[in-house]
C-alpha positions as CSV (number, residue, x, y, z in Angstrom):
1,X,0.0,0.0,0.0
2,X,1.2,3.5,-1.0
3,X,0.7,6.8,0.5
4,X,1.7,10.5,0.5
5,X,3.1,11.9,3.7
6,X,2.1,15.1,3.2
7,X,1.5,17.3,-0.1
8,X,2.7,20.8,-0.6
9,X,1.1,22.5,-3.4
10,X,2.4,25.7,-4.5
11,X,-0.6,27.9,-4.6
12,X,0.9,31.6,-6.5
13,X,-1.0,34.8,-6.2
14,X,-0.9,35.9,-10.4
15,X,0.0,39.4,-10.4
16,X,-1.0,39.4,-14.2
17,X,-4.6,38.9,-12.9
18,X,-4.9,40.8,-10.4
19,X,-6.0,45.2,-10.4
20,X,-6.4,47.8,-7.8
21,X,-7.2,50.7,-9.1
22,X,-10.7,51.9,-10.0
23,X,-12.6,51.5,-13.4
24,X,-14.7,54.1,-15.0
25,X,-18.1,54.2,-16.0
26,X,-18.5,51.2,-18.6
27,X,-14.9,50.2,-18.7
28,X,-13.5,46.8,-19.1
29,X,-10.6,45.8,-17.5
30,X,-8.8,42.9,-19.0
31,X,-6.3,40.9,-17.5
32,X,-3.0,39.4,-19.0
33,X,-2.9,35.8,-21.0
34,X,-1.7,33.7,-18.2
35,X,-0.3,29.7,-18.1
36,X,-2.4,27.1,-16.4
37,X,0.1,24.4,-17.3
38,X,0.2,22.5,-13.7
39,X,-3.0,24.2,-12.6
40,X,-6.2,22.6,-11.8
41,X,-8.1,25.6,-10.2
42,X,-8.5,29.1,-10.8
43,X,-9.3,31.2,-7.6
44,X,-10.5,34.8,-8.2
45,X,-11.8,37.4,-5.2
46,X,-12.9,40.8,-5.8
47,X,-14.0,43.6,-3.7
48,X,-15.6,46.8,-5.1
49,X,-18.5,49.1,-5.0
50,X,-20.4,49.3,-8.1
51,X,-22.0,45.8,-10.2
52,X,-19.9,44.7,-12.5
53,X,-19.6,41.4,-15.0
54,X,-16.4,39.2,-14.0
55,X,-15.3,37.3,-16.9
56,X,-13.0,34.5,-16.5
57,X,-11.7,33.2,-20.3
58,X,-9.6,30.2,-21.2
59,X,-7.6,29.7,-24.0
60,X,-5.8,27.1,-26.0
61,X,-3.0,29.3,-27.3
62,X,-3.5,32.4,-25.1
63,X,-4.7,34.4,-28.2
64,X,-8.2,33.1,-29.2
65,X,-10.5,33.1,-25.9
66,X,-12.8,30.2,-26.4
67,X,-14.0,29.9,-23.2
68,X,-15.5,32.8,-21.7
69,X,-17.3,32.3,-18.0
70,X,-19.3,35.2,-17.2
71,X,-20.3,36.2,-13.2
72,X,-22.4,38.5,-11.9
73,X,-20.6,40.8,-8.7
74,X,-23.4,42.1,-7.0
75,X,-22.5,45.4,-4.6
76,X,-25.3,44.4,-2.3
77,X,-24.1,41.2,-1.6
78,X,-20.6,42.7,-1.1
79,X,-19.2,38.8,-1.3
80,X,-17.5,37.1,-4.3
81,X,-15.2,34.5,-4.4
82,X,-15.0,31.8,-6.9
83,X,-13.1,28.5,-7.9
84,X,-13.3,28.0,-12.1
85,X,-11.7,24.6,-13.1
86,X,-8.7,25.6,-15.6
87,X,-9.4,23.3,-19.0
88,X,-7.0,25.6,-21.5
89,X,-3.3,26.3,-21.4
90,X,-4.1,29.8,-20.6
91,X,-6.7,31.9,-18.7
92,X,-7.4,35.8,-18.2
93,X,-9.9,37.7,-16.2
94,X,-12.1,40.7,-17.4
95,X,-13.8,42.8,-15.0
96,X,-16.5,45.6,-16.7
97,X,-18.1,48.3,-14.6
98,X,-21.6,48.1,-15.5
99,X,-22.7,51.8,-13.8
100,X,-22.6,55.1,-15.2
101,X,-19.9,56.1,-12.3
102,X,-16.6,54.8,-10.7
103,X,-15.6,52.6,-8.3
104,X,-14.2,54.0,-5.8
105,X,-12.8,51.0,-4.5
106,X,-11.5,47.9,-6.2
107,X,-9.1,45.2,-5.2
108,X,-8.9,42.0,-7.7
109,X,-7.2,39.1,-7.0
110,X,-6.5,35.8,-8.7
111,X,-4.9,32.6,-6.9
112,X,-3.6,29.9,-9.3
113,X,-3.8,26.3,-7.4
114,X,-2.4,22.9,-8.4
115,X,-4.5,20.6,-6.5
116,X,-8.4,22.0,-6.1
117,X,-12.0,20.6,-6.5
118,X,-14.6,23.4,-7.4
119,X,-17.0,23.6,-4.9
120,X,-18.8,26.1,-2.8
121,X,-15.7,27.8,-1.2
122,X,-17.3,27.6,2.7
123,X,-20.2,26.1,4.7
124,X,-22.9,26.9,6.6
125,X,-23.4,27.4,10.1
126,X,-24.3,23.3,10.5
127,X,-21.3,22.3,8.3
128,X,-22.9,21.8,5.6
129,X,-21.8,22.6,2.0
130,X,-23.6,26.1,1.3
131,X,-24.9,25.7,-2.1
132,X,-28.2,27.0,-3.5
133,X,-30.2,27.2,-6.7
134,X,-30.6,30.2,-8.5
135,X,-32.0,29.2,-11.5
136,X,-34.5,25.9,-13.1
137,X,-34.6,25.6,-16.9
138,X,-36.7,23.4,-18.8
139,X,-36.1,21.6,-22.1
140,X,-36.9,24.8,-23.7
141,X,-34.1,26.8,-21.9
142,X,-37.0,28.5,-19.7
143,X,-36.5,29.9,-16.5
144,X,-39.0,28.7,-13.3
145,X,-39.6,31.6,-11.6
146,X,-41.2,32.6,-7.8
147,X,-43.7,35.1,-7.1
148,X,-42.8,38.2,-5.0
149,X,-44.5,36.4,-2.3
150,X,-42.2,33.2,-2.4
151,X,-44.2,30.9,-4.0
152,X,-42.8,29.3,-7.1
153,X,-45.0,30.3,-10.1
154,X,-46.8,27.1,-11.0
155,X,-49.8,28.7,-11.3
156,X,-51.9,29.8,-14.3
157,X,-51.8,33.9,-14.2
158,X,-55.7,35.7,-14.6
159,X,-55.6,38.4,-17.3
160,X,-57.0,40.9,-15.3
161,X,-56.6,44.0,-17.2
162,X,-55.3,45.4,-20.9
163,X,-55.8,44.6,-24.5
164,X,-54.2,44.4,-27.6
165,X,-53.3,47.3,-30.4
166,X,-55.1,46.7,-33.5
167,X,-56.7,48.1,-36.6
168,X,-55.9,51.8,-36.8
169,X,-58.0,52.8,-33.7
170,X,-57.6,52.9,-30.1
171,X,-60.5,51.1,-28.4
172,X,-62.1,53.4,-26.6
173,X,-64.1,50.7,-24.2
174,X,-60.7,49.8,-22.9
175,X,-58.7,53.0,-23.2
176,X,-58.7,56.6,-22.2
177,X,-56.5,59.0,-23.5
178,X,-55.8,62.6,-24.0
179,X,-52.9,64.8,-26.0
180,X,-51.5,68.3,-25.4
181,X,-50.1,71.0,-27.4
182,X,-49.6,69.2,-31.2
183,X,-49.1,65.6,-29.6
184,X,-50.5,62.7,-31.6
185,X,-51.5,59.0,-31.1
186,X,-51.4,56.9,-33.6
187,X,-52.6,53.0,-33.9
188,X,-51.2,50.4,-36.5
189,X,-50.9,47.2,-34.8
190,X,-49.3,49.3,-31.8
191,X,-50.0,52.2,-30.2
192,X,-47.4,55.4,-30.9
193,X,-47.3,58.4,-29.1
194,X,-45.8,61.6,-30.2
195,X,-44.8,65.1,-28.6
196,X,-44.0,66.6,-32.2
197,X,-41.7,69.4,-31.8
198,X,-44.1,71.5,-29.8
199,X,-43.2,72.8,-26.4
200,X,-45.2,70.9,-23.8
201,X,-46.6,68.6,-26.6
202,X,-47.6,65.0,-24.8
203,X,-49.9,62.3,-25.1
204,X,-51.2,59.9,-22.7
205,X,-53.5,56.5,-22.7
206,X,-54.4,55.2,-19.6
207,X,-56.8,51.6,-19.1
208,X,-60.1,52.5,-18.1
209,X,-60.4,49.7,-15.2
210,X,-58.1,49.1,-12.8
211,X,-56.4,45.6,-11.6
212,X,-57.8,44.3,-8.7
213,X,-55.3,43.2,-5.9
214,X,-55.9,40.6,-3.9
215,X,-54.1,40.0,-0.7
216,X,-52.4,36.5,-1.0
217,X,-51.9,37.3,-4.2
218,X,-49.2,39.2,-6.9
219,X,-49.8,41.3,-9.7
220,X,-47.3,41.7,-12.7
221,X,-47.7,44.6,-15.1
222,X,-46.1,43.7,-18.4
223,X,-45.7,45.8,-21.5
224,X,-43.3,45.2,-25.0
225,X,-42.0,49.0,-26.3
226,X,-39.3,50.9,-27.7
227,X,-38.1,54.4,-28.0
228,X,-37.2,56.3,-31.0
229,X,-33.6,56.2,-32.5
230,X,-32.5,59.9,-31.4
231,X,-30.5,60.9,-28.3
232,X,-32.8,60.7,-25.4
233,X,-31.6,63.9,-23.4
234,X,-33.8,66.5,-24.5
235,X,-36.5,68.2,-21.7
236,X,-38.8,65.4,-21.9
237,X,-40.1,63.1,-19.8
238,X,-41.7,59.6,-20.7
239,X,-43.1,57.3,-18.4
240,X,-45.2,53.7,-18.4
241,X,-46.4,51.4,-15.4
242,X,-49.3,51.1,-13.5
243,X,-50.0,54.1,-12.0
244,X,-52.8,57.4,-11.9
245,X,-52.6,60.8,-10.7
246,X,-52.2,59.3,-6.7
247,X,-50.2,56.5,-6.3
248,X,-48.2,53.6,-8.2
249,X,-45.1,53.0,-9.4
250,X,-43.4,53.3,-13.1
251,X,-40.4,53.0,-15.1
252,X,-39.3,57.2,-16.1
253,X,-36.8,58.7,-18.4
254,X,-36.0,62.4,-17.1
255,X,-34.2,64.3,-19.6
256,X,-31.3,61.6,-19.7
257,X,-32.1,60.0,-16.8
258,X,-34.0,56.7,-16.2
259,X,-35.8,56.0,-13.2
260,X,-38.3,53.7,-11.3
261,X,-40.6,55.9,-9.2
262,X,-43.3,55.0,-6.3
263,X,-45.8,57.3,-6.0
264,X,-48.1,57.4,-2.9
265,X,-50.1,60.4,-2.1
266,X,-49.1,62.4,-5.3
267,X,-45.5,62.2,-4.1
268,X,-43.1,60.8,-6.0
269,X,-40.0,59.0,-4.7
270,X,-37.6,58.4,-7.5
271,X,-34.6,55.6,-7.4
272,X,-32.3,56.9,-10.2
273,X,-30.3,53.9,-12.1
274,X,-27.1,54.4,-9.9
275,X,-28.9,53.4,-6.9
276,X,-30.8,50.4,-8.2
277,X,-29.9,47.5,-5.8
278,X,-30.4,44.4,-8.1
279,X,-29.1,45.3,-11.5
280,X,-28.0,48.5,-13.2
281,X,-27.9,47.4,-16.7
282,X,-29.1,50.0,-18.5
283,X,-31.3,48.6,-21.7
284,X,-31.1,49.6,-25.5
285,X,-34.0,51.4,-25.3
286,X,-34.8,52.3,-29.3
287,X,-35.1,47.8,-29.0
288,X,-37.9,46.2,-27.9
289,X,-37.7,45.6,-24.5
290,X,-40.3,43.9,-22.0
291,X,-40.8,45.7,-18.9
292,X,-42.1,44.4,-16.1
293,X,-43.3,45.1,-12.8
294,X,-44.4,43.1,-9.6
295,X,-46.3,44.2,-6.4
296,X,-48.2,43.1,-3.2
297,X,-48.7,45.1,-0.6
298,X,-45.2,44.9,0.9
299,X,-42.6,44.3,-2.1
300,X,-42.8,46.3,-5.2
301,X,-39.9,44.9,-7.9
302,X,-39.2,46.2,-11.3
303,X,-37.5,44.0,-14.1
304,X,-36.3,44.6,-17.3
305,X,-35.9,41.4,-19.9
306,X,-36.5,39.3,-17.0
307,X,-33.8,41.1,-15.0
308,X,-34.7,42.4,-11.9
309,X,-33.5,46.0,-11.2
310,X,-34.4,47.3,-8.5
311,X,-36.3,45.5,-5.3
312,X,-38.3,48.1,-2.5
313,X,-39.8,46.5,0.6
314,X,-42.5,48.5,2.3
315,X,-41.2,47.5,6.2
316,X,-42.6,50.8,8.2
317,X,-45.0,51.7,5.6
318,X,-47.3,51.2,3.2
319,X,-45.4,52.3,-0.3
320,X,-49.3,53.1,-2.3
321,X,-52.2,53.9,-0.8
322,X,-53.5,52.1,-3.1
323,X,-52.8,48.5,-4.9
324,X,-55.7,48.8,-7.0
325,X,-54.2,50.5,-10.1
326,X,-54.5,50.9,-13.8
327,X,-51.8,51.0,-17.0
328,X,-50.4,54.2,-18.1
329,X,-48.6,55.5,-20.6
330,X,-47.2,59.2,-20.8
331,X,-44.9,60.9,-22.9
332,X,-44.4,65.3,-23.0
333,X,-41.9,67.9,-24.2
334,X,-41.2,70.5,-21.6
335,X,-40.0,74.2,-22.2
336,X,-37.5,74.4,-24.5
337,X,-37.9,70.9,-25.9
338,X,-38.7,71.0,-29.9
339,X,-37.7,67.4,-30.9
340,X,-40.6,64.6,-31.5
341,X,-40.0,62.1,-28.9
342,X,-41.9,58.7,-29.3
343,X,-42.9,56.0,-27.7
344,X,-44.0,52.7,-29.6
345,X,-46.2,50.6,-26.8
346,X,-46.9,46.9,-28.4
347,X,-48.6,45.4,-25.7
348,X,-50.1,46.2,-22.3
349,X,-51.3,44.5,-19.6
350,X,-51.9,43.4,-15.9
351,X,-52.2,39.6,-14.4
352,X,-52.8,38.4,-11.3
353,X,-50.1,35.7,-10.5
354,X,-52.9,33.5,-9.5
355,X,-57.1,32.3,-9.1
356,X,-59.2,34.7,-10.8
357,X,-61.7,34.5,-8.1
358,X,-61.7,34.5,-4.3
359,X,-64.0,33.4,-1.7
360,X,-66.9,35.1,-2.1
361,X,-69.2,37.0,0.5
362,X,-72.9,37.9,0.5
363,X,-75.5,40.2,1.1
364,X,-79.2,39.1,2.0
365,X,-82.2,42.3,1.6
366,X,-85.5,42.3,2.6
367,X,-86.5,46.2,2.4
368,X,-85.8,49.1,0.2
369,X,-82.0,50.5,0.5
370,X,-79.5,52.1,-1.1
371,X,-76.4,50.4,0.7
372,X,-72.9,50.4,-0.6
373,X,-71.7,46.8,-0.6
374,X,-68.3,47.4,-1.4
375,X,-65.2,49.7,-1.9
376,X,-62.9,49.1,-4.6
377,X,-63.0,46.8,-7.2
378,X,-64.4,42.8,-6.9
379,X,-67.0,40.7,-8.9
380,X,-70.0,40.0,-9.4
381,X,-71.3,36.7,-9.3
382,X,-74.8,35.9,-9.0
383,X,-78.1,37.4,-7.3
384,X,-80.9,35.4,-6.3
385,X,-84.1,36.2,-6.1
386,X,-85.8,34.6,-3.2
387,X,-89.4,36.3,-3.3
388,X,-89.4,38.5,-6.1
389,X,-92.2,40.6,-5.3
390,X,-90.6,44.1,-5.1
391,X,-90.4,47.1,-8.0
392,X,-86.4,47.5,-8.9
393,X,-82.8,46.3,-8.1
394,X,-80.5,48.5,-9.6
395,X,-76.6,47.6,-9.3
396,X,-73.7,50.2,-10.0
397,X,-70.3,50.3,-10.4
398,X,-69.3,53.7,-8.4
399,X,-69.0,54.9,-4.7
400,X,-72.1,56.1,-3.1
401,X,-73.7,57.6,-6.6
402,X,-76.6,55.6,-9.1
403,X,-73.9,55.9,-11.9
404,X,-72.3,53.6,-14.4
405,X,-74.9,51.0,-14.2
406,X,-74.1,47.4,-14.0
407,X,-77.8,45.9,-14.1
408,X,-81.6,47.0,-13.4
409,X,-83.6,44.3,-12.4
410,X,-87.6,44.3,-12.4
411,X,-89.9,41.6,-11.0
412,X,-90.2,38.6,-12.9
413,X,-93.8,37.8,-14.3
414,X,-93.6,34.0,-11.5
415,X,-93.4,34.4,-8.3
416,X,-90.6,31.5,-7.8
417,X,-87.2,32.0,-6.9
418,X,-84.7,32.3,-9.7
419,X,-81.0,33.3,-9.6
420,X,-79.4,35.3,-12.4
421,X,-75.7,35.0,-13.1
422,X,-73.2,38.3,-13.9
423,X,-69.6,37.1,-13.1
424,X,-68.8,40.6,-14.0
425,X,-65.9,42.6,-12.5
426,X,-66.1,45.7,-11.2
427,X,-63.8,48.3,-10.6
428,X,-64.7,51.3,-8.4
429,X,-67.2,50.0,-6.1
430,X,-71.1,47.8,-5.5
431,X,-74.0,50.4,-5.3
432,X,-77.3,48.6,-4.4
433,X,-80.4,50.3,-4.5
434,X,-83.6,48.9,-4.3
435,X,-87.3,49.7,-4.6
436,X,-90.4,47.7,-3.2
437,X,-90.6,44.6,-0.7
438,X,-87.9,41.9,-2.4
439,X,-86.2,38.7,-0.5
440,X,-82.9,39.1,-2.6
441,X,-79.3,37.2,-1.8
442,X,-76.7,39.2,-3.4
443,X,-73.2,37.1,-4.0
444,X,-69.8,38.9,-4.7
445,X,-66.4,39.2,-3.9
């Protein structure tokens, strides 16, 4: 039987992979073509800052890079250190700064080790390796994903709100909209707004229901548009989400900057890309990009291509005072702006990331009222008419007002029950009033 003593490996710091000085906005730093002859792993720590894409490349000849690893360094989690197996003769290591301002601190080094196995580099608190999964793919390449609310998203989501661009007009039963001082919509299998080269020209459409929220339950806003092909740094502003004059949140360009924005109480808190804390990636925006937001009532996250950005959590306070909301677009010149700014809006809409329909609840009338059964937005579902004897039901979508009528229901000619279905939604509030002696059961949710 044969054994080793001991082993000594002679593990080298590579000072031709390794950087302390800070990068600028958008630079790469590359490192130098480097021998892995007698190597088995590449060890590479960094501390910095700002996100930024490590690369770690391996080469046959140390001139074409065939190999190219790329790893995410996120400056929240403040905590990268990794083990890459070597498999060429040589190796280099790329750093990029993915903000629009520099690090102001940066230390990269690079460990080259003879004798390594690649795995999790500590363990947790029990001793166990400390490994997680961060992503499931299917066949198709597909990413599983989890709602905002933990739950993995095996659900079907309820199209709750939105509808598509066609023809060459705006459908006024789902969409309101306005324009301003020479601005223009235009519909051909998408919806284009234009400022023209007016001061203070804008355009706006906004969904004339709102998405319901129910507790338990996420919402996703999701939305496919592009910008026009001109600099993007004029006195304009442009902005699309779910949101009204109140409350809600939104993805903004400023001028040149690009923002997400909560809005609660008319105020608007705005989180500029430099402070995003999940991903600064800034997108092409004259491409098609799909923009995305997610909400409950305590976490509010914005993605971009399937990329979260930013995360808020609403600890102390609520961050809406509503969750209720609808889908807007916006676009306006200010003073001084004369360029025609554009925004090209494919598709639009909200889902709930699960059951269309709750629990419902009920209300049971036996004399003439005018009662407000709800606040907000619900459904619908059935009324049953127990003794239908009296002159009038009328049902309303509003608050408090016989407006925006949902049904009027007069006595049936038979005196026997009989139940009528609606499964309608409504979105402001359920106005009863009744007339007359009726035995009614009213079910909704």
């Amino acid at each position: 039987m044969s054994y080793f003593n001991s082993i000594i490996q002679n593990v080298v710091a590579d000072p031709l992979n390794a950087y302390s000085s800070n990068l600028y906005s958008g630079q790469t730093w590359s490192g130098t073509s480097s021998s892995t002859l007698n190597i088995s792993g590449i060890q590479i720590s960094l501390k910095t800052d700002k996100n930024c894409y490590v690369y770690v490349q391996q080469s046959p000849d140390g001139l074409n890079w065939n190999i190219s690893d790329r790893f995410i360094y996120d400056k929240v989690e403040n905590n990268f250190g990794i083990t890459v197996q070597a498999i060429n003769s040589y190796y280099r290591i790329l750093v990029t700064n993915l903000e629009n301002t520099s690090t102001t601190i940066f230390r990269l080094q690079t460990a080259l080790c003879p004798i390594v196995e690649v795995v999790p580099r500590n363990l947790d608190e029990n001793g166990h390796l400390q490994t997680a999964v961060h992503i499931i793919k299917d066949q198709y390449g597909w990413d599983a994903e989890n709602t905002p609310s933990g739950e993995m998203r095996t659900i079907t989501p309820s199209h709750l709100i939105g509808s598509i661009f066609t023809g060459y007009i705006l459908d006024p039963n789902f969409w309101n909209s306005g324009i301003t001082s020479g601005g223009t919509i235009e519909i051909s299998g998408q919806t284009i707004l234009s400022t023209n080269t007016g001061n203070f020209g804008g355009a706006f459409i906004q969904s004339f229901r709102s998405a319901e929220y129910k507790p338990g339950a996420a919402n996703r806003f999701r939305t496919q548009m592009r910008l026009e092909a001109i600099p993007h740094n004029e006195n304009c502003y442009r902005r699309w989400g779910v949101y009204n004059i109140t409350d809600g949140a939104f993805f903004e360009i400023s001028g040149a900057t690009f923002n997400v924005v909560i809005r609660k109480s008319r105020i608007d808190t705005k989180i500029s890309i430099n402070n995003f804390n999940k991903n600064s990636l800034i997108p092409d925006y004259v491409k098609v990009n799909v923009y995305e937001i997610y909400w409950n009532n305590a976490i509010l996250i914005f993605s971009i291509n399937d990329n979260a950005i930013h995360l808020y959590e609403a600890n102390n306070t609520t961050w809406t005072d509503t969750t209720t909301l609808p889908i807007k677009f916006e676009i306006q010149n200010l003073s001084g702006a004369t360029t025609n700014h554009q925004m090209f809006i494919r598709s639009a809409s909200v889902y709930r990331l699960g059951s269309l329909e709750g629990n419902p609840i009920w209300f049971h009338g036996t004399t003439a009222i005018s009662k407000q059964l709800k606040y907000g937005a619900g459904k619908l579902h059935k009324i049953t008419l127990n003794n239908p004897t009296g002159t009038l039901i009328s049902i309303y979508d509003s608050i408090g007002t016989a407006s925006n009528t949902i049904a009027i229901i007069s006595a049936p000619s038979q005196a026997n029950p009989v139940t009528l279905y609606y499964d309608l939604s409504f979105y402001n509030g359920l106005y009863i009033v009744t007339t007359g002696t009726w035995d009614y059961t009213c079910i909704y949710e």
